[in-house]
N, C-alpha and C positions, 0 to 999 in steps of 0.2 A: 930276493925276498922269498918267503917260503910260503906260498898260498896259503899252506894250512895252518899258520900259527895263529889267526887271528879268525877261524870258524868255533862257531858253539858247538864243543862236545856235550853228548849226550847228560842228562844231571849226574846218573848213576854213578859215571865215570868222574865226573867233578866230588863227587859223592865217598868216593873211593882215593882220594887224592890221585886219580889218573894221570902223567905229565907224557905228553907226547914228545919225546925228546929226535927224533930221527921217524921222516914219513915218506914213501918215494913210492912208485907202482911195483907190487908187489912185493913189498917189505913195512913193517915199523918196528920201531923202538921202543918202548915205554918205558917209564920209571915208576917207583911208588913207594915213600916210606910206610914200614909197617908200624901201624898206633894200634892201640891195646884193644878199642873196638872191632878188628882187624883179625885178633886172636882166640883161640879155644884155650880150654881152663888147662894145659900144658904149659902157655904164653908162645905156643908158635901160632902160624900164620894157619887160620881155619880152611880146610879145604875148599869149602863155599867160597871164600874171598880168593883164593889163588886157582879154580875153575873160571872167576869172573874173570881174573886175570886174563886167561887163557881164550876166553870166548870173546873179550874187547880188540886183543889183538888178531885173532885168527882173522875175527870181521874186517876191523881196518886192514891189513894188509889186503885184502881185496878191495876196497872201496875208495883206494888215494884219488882225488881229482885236483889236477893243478889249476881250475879256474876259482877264484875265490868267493865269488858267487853263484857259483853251483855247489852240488854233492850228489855222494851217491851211497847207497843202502842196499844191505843182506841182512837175509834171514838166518840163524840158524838150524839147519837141520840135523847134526849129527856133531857130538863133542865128548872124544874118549879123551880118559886123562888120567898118566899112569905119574906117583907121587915117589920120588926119589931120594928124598934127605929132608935134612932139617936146615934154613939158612942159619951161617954163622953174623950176618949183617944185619941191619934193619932197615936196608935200602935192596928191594931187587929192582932185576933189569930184566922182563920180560920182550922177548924177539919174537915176533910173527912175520911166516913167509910164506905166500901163494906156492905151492907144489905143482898144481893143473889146473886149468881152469876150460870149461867149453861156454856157449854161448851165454846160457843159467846159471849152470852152476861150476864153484870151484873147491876145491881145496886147499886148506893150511895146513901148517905146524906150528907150533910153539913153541919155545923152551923157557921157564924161569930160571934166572939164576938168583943169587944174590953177589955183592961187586967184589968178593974173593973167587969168584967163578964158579960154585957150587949150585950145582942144578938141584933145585927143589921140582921139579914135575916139567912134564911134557904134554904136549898134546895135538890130538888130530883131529879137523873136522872140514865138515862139508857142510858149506853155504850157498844159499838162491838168492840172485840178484831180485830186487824188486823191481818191480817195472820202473824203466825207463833209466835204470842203473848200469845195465849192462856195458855201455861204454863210457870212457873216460870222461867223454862230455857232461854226465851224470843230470843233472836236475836241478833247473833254480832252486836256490834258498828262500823260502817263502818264511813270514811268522811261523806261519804250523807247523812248518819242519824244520826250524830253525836250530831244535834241542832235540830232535831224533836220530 
């Protein structure tokens, strides 16, 4: 069974139709059909929503915890993001992966695609654990953190 199928993500990402499809230490996977709230007045994917994109996975791929009552949490502190094409699908597949990581803090990448393999944007950033994140163990799931 896969701990993380059954914790509350964040609303934003519910919000976004975020789907976790593959999560493991230092990697995810996500899915997300693209709906018309989604788009700029061209009908592609607004760069504001495929930034998000980019900034949900870089986070998660640092914060996997296989216990299913705990988690764990980053901040963003830095998120470049260079825009590469236009998707020919209406379904991408955005991949985050840890690069480096020291005790605080780590780094990611990203890549969107969409499922013809066509990269719409990348991206790099650097995230700070919050307290008590820092290792796998991460942090009971409380109500109040239950959707953060």
């Amino acid at each position: 069974m896969n701990a993380w199928k059954h914790k509350p993500q964040p609303p934003f990402n519910d919000h976004l139709g975020v789907k976790i499809d593959e999560w493991q230490e230092g990697r995810v996977q996500l899915s997300v059909n693209i709906q018309p709230e989604h788009c700029n007045s061209q009908n592609s994917p607004h760069g504001g929503f495929v930034c998000a994109l980019i900034d949900i996975a870089g986070a998660l791929a640092g914060v996997y915890c296989p216990y299913p009552d705990r988690r764990r949490q980053a901040s963003t502190l830095s998120l470049n993001t260079s825009f590469t094409g236009l998707p020919k699908t209406k379904t991408l597949k955005v991949i985050g992966q840890v690069t480096s990581r020291g005790r605080k803090v780590y780094y990611s990448r990203v890549e969107v695609s969409d499922t013809q393999g066509t990269v719409i944007a990348t991206g790099q950033m650097v995230l700070r654990y919050r307290g008590g994140s820092e290792t796998l163990e991460g942090l009971p799931i409380t109500p109040e953190t239950a959707a953060n």
